[in-house]
Structure formats: C-alpha cells, structure tokens
PAZAPA-4460 file (N, C-alpha, C; in steps of 0.05 Angstrom, whole numbers, plus 32768, in hexadecimal, padded with zeros to 4 digits):
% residues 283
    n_x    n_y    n_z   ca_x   ca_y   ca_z    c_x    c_y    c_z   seq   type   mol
   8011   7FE8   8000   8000   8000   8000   8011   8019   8000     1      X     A
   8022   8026   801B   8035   8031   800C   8049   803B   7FF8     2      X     A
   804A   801B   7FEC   8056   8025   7FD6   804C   802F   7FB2     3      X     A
   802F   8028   7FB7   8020   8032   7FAD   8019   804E   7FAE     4      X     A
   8020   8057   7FC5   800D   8071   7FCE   802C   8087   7FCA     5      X     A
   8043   807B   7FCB   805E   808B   7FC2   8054   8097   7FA5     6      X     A
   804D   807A   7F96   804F   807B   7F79   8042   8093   7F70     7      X     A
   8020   8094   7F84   8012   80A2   7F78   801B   80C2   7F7B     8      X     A
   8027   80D0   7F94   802C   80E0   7F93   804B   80E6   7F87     9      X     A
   8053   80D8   7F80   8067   80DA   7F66   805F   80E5   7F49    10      X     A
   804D   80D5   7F4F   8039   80E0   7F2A   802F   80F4   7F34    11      X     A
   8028   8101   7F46   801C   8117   7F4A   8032   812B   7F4E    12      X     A
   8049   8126   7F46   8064   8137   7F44   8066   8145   7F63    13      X     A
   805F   8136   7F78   806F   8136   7F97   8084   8133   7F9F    14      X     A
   8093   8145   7FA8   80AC   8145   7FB4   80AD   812B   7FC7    15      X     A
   80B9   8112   7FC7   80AE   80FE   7FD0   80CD   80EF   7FDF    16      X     A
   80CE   80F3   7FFC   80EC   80E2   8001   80E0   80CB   8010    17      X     A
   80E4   80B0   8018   80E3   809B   8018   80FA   8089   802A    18      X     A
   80E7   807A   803E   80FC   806C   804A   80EB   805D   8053    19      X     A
   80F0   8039   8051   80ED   801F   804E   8108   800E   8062    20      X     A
   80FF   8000   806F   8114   7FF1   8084   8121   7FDF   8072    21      X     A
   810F   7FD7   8053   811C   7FC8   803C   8128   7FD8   802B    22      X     A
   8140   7FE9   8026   8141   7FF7   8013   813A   7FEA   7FF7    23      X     A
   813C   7FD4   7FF3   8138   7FD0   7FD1   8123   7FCE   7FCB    24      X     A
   810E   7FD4   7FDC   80F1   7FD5   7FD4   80EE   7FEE   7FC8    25      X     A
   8104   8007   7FD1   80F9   8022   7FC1   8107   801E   7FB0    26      X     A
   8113   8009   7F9F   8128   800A   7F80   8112   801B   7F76    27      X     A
   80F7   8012   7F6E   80E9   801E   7F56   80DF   803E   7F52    28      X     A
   80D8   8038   7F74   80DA   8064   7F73   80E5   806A   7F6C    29      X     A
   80FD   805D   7F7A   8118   8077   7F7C   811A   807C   7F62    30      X     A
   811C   8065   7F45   811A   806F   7F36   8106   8084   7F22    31      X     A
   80E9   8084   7F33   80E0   8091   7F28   80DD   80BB   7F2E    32      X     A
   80F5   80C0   7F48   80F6   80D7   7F4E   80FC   80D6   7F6A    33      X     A
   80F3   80BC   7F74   80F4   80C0   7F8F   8110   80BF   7FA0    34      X     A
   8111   80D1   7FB1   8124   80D7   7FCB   8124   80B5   7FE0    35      X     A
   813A   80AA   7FE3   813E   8099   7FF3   8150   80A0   800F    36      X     A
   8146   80A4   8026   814C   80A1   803D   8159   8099   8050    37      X     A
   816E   808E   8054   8178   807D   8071   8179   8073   8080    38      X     A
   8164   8087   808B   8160   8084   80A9   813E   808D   80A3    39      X     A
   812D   808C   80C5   8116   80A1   80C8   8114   80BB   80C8    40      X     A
   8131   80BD   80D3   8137   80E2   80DF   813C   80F0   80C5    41      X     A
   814F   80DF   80B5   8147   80ED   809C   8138   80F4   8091    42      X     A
   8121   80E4   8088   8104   80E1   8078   80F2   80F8   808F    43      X     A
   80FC   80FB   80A1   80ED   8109   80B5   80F6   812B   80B0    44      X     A
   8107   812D   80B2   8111   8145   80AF   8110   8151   8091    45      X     A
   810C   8144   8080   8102   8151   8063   80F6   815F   805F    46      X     A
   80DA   815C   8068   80C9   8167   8060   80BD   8173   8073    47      X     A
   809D   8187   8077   8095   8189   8088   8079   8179   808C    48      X     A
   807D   8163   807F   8061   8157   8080   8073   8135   807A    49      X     A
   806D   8122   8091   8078   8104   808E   8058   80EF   808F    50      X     A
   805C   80DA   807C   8041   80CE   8071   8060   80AD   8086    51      X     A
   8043   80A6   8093   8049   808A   809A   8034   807C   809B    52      X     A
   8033   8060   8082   8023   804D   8080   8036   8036   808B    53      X     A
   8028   8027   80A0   8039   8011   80B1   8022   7FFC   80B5    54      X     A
   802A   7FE6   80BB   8013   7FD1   80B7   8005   7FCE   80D4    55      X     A
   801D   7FDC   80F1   8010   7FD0   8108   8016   7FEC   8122    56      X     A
   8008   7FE9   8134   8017   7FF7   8147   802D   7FFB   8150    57      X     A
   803A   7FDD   814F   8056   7FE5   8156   8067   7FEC   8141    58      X     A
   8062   7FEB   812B   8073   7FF4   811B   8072   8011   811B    59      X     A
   8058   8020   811F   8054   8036   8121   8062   804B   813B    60      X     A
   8064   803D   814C   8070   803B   8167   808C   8045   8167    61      X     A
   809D   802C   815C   80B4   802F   8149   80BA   8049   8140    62      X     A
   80A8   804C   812C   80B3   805D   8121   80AE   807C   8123    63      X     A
   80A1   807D   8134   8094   8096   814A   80AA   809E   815C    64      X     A
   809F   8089   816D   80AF   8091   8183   80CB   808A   8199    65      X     A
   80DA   807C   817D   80F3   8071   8178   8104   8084   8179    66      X     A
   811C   807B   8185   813B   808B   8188   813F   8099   8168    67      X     A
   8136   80B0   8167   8144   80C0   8145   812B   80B5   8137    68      X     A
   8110   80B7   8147   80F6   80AB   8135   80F5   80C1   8130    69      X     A
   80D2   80C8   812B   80C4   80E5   8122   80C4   80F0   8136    70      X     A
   80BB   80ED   8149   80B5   8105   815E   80D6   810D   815F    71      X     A
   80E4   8100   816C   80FE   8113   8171   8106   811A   8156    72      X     A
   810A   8112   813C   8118   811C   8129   8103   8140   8114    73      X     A
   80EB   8135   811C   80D6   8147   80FE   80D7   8161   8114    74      X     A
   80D2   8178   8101   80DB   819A   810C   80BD   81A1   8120    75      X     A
   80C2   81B4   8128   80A9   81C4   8132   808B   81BB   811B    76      X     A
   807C   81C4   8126   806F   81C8   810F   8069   81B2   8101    77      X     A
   8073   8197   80FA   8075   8183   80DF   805D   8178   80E6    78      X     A
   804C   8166   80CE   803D   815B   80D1   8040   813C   80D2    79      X     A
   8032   812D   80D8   8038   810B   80DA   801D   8105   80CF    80      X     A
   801F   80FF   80BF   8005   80F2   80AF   800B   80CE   80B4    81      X     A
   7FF8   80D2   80BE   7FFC   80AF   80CC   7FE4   80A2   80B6    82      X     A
   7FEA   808C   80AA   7FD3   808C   808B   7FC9   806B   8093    83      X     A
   7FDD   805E   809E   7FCF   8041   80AA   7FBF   803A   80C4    84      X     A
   7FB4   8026   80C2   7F9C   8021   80D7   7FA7   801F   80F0    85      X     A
   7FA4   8025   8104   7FB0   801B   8121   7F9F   802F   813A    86      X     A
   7FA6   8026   814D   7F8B   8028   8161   7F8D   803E   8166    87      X     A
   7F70   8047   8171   7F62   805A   817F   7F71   806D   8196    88      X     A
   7F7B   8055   81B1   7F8B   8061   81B4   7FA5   806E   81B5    89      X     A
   7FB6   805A   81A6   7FCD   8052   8197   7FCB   807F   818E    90      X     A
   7FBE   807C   8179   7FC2   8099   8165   7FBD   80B1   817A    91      X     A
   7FA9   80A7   818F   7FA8   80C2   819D   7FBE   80CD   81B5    92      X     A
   7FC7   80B7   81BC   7FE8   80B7   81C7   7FFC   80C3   81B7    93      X     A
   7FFF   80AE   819F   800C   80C3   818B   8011   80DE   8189    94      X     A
   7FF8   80E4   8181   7FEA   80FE   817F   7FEE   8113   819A    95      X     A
   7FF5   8105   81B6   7FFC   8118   81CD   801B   811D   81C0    96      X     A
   8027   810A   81BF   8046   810D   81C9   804F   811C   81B1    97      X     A
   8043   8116   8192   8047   8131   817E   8043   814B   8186    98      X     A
   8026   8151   8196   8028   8168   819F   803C   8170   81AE    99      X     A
   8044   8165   81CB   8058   816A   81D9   8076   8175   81C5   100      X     A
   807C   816E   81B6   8084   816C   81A3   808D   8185   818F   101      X     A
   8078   8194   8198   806A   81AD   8180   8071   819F   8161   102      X     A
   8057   818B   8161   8058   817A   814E   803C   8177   814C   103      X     A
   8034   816F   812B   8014   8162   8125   800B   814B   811D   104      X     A
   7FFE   813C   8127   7FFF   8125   811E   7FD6   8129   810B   105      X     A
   7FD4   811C   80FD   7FBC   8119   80EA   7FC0   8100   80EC   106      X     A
   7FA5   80F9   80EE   7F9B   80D7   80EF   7F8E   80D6   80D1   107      X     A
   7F9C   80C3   80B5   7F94   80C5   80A4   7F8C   80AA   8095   108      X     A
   7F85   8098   809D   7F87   807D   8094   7F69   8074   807D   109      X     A
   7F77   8066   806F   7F66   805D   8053   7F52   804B   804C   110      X     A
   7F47   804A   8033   7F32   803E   802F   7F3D   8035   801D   111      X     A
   7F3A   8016   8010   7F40   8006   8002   7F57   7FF9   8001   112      X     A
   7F57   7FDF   7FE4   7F6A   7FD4   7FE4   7F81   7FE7   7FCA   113      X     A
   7F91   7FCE   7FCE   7FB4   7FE2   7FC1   7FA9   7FEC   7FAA   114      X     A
   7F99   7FD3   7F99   7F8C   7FE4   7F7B   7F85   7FFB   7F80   115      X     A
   7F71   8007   7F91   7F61   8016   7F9E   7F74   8031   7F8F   116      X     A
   7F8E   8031   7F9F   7F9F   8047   7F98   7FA2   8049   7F88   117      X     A
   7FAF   8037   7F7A   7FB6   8036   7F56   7F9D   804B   7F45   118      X     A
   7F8B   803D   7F4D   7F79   8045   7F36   7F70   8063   7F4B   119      X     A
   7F74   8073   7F5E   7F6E   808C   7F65   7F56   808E   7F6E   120      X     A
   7F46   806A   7F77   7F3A   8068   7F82   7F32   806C   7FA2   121      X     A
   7F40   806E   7FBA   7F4A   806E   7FCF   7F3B   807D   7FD8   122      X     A
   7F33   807E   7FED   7F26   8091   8007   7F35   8091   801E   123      X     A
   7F2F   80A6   8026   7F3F   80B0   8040   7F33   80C3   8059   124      X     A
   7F3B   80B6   806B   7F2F   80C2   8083   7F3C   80CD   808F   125      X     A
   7F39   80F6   8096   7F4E   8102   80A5   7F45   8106   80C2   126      X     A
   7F56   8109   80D1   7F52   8117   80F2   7F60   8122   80F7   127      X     A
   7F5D   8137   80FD   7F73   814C   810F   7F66   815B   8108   128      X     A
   7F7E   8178   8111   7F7C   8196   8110   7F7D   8197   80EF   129      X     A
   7F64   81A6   80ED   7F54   81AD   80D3   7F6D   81BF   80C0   130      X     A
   7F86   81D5   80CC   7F94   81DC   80BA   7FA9   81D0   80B6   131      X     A
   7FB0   81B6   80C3   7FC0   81AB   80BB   7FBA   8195   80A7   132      X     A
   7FA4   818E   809F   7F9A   8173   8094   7F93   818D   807C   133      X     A
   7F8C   81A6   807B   7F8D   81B8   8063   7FA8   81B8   8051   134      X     A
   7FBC   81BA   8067   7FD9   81BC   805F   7FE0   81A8   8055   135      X     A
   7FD9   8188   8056   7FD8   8172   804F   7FCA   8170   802B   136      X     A
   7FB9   817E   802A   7FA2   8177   8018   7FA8   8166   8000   137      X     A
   7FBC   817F   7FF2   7FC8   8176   7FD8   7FCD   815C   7FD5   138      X     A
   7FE2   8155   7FF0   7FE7   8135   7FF1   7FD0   8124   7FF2   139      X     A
   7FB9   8128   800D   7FA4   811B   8001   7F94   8115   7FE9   140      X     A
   7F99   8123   7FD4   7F8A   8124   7FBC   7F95   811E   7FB4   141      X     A
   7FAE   8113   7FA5   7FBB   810B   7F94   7FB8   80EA   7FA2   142      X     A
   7FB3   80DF   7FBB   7FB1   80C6   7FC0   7F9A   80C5   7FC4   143      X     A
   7F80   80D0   7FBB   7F66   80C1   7FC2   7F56   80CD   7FB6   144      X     A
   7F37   80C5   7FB0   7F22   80CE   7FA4   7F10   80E6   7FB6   145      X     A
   7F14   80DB   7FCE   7F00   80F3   7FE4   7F14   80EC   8001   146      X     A
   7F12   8107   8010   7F16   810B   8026   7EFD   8111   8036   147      X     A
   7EF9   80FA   804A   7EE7   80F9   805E   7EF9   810C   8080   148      X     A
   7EF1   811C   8088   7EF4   812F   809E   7EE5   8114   80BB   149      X     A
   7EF5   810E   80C3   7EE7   8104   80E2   7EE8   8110   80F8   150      X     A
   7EF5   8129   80FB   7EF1   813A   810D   7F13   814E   8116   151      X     A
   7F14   8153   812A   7F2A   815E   8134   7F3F   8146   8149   152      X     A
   7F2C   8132   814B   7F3D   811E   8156   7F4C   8110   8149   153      X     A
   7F66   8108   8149   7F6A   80F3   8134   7F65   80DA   813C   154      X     A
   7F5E   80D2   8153   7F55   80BB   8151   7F32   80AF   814C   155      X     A
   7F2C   80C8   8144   7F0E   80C8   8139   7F1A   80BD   811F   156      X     A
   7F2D   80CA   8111   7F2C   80BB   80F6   7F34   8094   80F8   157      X     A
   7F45   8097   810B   7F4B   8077   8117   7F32   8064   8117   158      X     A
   7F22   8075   812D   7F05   8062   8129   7EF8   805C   8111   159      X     A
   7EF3   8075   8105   7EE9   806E   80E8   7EF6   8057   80D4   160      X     A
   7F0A   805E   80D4   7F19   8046   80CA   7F11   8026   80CF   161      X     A
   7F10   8029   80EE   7F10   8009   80F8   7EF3   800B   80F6   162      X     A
   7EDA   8013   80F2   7EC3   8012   80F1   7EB9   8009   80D0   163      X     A
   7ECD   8012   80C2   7ECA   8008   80A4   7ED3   7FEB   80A6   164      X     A
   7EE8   7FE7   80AA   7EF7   7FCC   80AB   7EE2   7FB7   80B7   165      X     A
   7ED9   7FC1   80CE   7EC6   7FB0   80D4   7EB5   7FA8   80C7   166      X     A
   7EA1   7FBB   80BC   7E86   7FB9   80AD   7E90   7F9F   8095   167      X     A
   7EA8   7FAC   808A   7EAD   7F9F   8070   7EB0   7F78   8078   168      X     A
   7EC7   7F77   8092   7EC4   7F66   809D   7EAA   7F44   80A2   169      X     A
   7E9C   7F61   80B1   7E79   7F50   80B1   7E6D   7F4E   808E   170      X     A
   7E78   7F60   807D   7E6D   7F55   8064   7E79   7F36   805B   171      X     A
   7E9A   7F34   805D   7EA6   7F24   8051   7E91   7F04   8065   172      X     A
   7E95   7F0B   8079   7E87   7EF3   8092   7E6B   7EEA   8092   173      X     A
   7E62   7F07   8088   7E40   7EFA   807B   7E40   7EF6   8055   174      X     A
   7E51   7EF7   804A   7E4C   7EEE   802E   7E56   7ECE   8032   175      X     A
   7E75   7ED6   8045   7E81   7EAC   8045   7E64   7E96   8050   176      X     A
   7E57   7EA2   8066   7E3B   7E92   8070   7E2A   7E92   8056   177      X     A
   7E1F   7EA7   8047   7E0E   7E9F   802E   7E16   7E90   801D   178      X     A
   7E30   7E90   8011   7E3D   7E81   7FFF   7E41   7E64   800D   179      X     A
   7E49   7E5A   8025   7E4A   7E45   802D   7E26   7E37   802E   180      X     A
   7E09   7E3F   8037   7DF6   7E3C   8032   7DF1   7E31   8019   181      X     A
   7DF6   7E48   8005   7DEB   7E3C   7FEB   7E00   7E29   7FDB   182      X     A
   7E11   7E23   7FE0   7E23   7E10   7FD2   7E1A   7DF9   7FE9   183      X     A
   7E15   7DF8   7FFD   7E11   7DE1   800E   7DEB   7DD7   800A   184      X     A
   7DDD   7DE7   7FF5   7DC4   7DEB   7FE9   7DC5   7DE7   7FC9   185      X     A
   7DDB   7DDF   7FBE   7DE1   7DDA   7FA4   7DDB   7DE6   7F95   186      X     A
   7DE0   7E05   7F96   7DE8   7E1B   7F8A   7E00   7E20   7F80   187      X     A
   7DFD   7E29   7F64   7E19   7E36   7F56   7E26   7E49   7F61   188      X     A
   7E3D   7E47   7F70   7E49   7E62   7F7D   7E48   7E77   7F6E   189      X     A
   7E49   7E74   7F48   7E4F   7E8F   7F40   7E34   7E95   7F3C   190      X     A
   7E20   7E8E   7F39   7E08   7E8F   7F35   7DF7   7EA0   7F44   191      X     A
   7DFF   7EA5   7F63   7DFF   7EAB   7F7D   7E08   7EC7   7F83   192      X     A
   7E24   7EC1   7F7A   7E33   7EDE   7F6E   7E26   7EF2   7F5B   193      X     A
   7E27   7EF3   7F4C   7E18   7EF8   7F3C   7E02   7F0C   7F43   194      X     A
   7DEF   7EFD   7F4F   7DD7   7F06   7F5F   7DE2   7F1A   7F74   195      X     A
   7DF7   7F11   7F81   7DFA   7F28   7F92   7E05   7F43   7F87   196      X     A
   7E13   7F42   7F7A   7E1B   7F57   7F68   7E0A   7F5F   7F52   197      X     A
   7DEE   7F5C   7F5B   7DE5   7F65   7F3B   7DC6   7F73   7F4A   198      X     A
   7DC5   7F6E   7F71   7DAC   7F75   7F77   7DAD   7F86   7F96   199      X     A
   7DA8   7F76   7FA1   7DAF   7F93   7FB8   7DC5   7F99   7FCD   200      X     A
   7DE0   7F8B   7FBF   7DFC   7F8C   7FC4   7E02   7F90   7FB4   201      X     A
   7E00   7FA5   7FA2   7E11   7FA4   7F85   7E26   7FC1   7F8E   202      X     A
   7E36   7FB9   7FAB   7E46   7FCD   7FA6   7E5D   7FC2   7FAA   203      X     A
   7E7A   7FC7   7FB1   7E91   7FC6   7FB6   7E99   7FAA   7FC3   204      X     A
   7E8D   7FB1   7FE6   7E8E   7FA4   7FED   7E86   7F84   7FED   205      X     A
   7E6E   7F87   7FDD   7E61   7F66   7FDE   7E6E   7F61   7FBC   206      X     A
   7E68   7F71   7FA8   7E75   7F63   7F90   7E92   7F5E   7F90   207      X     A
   7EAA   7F74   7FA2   7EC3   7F68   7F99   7EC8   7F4A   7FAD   208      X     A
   7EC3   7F49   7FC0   7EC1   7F39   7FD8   7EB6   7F17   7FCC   209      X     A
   7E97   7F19   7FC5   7E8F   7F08   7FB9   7E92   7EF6   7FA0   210      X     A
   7EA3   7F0D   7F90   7EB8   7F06   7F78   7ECD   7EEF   7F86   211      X     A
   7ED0   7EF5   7F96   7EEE   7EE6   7FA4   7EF0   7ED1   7FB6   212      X     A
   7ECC   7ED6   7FBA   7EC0   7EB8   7FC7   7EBD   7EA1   7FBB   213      X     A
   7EAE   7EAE   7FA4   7EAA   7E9C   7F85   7EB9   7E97   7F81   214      X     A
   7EC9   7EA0   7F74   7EEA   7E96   7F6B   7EF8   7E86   7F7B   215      X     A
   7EF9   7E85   7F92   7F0B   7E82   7FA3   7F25   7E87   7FA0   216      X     A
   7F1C   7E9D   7FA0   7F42   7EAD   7F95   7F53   7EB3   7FB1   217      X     A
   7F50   7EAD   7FC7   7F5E   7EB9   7FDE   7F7E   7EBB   7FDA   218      X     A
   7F87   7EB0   7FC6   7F9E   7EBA   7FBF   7FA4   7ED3   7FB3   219      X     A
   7F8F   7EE3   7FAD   7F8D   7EFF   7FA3   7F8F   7F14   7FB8   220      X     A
   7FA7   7F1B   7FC3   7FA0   7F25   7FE0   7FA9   7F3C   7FE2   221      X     A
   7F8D   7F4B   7FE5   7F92   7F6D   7FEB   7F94   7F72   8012   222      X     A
   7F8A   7F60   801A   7F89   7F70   8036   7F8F   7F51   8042   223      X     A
   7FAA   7F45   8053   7FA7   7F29   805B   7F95   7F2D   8075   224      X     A
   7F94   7F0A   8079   7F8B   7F00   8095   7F8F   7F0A   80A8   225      X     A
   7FAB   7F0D   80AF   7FB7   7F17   80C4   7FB5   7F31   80CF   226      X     A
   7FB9   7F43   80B9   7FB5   7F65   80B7   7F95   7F68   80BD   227      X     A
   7F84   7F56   80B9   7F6C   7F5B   80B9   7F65   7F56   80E3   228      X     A
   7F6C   7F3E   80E4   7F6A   7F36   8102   7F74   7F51   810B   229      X     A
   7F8A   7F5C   8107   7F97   7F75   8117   7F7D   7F84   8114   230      X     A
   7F74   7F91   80FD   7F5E   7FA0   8103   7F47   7F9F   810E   231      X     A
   7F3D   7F85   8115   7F24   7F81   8124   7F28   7F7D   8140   232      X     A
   7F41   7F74   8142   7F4F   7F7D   8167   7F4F   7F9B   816D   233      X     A
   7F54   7FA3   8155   7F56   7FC7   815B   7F32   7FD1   815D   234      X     A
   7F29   7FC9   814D   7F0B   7FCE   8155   7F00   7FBD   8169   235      X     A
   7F04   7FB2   8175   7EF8   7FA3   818E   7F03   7FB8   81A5   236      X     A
   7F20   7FBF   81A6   7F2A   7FCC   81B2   7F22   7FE7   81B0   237      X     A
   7F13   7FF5   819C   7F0B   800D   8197   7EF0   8009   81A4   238      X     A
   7EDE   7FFA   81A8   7EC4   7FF5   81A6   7EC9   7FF1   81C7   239      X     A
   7EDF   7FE6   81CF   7EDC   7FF4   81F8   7EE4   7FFE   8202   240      X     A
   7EF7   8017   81EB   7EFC   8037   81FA   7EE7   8040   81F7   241      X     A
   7ED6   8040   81E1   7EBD   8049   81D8   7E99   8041   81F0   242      X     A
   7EA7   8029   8204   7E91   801B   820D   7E7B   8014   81F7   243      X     A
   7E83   8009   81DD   7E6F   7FFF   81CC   7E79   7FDF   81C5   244      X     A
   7E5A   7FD1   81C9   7E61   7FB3   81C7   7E61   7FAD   81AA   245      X     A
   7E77   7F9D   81A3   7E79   7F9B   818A   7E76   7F79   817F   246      X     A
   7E56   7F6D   8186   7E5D   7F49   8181   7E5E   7F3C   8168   247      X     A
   7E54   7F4B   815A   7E62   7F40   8134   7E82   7F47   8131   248      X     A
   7E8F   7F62   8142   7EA7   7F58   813F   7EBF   7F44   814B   249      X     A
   7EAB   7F3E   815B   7EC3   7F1A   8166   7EB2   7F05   8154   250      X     A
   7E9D   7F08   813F   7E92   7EEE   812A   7EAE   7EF4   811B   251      X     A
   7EB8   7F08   8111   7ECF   7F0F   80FA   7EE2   7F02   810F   252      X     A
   7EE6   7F07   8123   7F04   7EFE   8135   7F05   7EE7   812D   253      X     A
   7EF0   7ED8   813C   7EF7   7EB9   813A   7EF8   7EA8   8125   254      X     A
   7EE1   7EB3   8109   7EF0   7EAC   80F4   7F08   7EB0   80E5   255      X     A
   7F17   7EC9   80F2   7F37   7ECC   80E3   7F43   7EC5   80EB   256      X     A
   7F3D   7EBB   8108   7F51   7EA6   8116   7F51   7E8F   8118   257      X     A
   7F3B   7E88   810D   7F3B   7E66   80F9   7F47   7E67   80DC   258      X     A
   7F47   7E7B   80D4   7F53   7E7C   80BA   7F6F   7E7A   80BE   259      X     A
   7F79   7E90   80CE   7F97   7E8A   80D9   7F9D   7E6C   80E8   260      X     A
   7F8B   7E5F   80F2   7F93   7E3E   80FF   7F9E   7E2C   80E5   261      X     A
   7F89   7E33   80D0   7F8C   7E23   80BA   7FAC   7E28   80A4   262      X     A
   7FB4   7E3E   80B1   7FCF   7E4F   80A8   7FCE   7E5F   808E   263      X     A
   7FAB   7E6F   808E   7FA7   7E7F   807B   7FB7   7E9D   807D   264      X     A
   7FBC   7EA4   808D   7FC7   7EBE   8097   7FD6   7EC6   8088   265      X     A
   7FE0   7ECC   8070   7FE1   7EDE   8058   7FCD   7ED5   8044   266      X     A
   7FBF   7EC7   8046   7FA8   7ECD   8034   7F9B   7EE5   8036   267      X     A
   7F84   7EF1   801A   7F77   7F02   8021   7F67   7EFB   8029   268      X     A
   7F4F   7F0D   8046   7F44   7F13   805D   7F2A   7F04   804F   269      X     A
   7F24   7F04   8035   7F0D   7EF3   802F   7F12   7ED9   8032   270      X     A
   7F21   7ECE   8039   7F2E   7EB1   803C   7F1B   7EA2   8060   271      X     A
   7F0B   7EBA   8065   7EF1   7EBC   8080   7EE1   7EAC   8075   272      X     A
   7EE1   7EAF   8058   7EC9   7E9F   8051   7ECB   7E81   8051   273      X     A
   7EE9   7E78   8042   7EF3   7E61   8041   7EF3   7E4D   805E   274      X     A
   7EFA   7E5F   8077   7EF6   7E5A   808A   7ED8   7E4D   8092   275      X     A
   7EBB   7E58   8091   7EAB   7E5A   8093   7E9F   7E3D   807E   276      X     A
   7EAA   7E3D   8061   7EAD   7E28   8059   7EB1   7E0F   8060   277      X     A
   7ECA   7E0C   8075   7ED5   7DF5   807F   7EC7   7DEF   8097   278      X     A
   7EB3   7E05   80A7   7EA6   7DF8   80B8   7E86   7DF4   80B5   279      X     A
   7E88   7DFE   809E   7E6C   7DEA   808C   7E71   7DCA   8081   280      X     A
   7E87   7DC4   8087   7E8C   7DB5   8079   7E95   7DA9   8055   281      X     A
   7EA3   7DC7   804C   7E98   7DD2   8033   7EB5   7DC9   8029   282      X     A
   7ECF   7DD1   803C   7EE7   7DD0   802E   7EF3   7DC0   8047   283      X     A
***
C-alpha cells in the first residue's frame, strides 16, 4: 500500500523522500524521482509534512517514538500524517506526545484495497486540527477520490476506520454463511453471485468480495488474514474505550482465527468464508 501511494504522489509531481527498513524495495521510485533516506531522522527532517503507512502499532511505535524517530528528529511545527489503521488509543497518545513536541499529528487512514490507489480510487479519513489537514490537502488529493473530515480528534478518524473494517468484515462473514447454504442446497456458486451483484448488494462490498468467494480466489490478496484479525482486535478494543458492545465483531474474530489455525494467515481476509466452508462441512 505504501508503495503505491509513493507512486501516486510521484505522478502527481511530489517532492517525495522515502525510507523503507528494506532499501531495495524503493529501487523502483527511486528511479522514478524519488529521494531515498537512511535513516527516519532523515525522512523526518525533509520535509514539513511526514506520511507513515505501517501495518501495526508497534511498528508505528517504532517509528514515533524511537531513539532519532519522528518526534525527536521532525521541526516545530511538522506534520505526521499517520495514513495506517492502528488503535484509538494508540493515535491519541501519539497525538499528546507530538504536541508536547510542538508537533501535529493528523489521523489519516484509508479506504480500500492496493488497486484502490492505483486506479485513484481511495478514500480517506482525516482527524485533527482542521489547518493542518488544509496544509496536507494537495497530498490528500493526489492519493484519493474524497476526503471524509471526522472531526478535530485524530482518533475520531481511527474509529472510523476500524468501524469500516468491521462492517466490511460482517459482510465477508455473512456472504461466506450464504454461499456455504446454497452450495450445501445444490446451488451454482456463480449463479448465486451473480444474483448478489446484480440486486440489492450490487455494491463494492458484496460484488468484489463475492467474486472471490465464487472463485475461490483467496490467493488474490488485497488485505491478509492476519492484518485483518489486527483490525478487529482494534475494534473490539475501540468498542470498550467507547463502552459499545460489539458481538458480530468477535463472529469475524473467531472465524479469522480458524482461518489462521488452518495456516491461512496470508491469505486474503475473504479466506472467512473458506473457513465457514470447512465448518459446514464444505471443504
């Protein structure tokens, strides 16, 4: 996903410097304009605005609030555009010790898969102080179709995040139960498909999802198993800072953690269904 989201503000002719714990993963920027890095403190001190997409808290952690991370290395003033999912309270901690800091942190994390970016499809959800996510903008638009505002919190935008993931979640968990029904009812899976995508799911979520049920493509993997479990821990965990009970999201837990028993965990997250499958008796 990141390196997708380099690309795009590359094409959008962005001053763009770059640092990866793998350097040979940026061979292809670099050749396309991009600035390669060293260190964090470098990549930090560049600019006045640093974009970190990270897969987990602690990586985010890392690279926050690490010896010559962002907080000690980025100037007065800099912004931290934090663009990956991670918890509620995780960002709003963050978000103190940037201030302490005389530092900004924006909670900016995304909608969709890697294609998503490619094609300038992407959504994005901002939080924070409204002139700094202004000061941001350009960058936002060159990586997404719409900017959604969640408030002045950044961890309002955190929730939103983990509130999508979910929903999408309970979609993948109630299409794997329909699809296991009607194939255990001697129904054509694509036949099924079809129908769902053609009547009162004919959006995103149930046609690309249900595409991949039918198919059984779980080798096609935009969002794995694993990354997915992280997010529904983060919304379970958001849902009891929040005091809100959340019981469809431990139905998603326990099927990604049967998916992971079976050693799906880089499969993609529709691989819930396959799960759901095997305790129909299906696979």
């Amino acid at each position: 996903m990141g390196q997708a989201m380099a690309d795009r503000l590359l094409t959008a002719g962005h001053d763009v410097m770059l640092h990866n714990r793998t350097p040979a993963k940026l061979a292809d920027l670099t050749k396309r304009g991009a600035k390669a890095a060293n260190t964090i403190a470098e990549a930090a001190r560049y600019s006045g605005v640093v974009i970190s997409m990270l897969a987990d808290d602690d990586a985010l952690r890392a690279v926050a609030l690490g010896e010559d991370g962002l907080i000690a290395s980025m100037p007065q003033g800099g912004i931290h555009l934090v663009m990956g999912t991670h918890d509620v309270g995780m960002i709003r901690a963050l978000g103190d010790a940037h201030a302490k800091a005389k530092q900004i942190l924006i909670a900016a994390p995304v909608l969709g898969r890697p294609d998503a970016v490619t094609s300038g499809r992407l959504g994005i959800i901002a939080g924070g102080d409204a002139a700094a996510i202004a000061t941001c903008k350009p960058l936002l638009e060159s990586l997404g179709r719409r900017v959604f505002f969640a408030g002045s919190d950044p961890g309002s935008a955190a929730a939103m995040k983990l509130a999508n993931n979910f929903l999408l979640a309970c979609a993948i968990e109630s299409l794997g139960e329909a699809f296991a029904l009607v194939e255990k009812s001697g129904v054509n899976s694509n036949v099924f498909q079809e129908m769902v995508a053609d009547g009162l799911f004919a959006c995103p979520a149930y046609t690309i999802y249900s595409k991949i049920i039918a198919d059984k493509a779980w080798d096609n993997v935009g969002f794995t198993v694993s990354l997915a479990l992280k997010d529904i821990n983060l919304a379970l965990a958001a849902g009891q800072i929040a005091h809100v009970p959340m019981p469809s999201a431990n139905v998603c837990r326990d099927r990604l953690i049967g998916a992971i028993a079976h050693g799906d965990q880089e499969r993609d997250w529709a691989t819930m269904a396959l799960d759901q499958a095997r305790s129909s008796g299906l696979a």
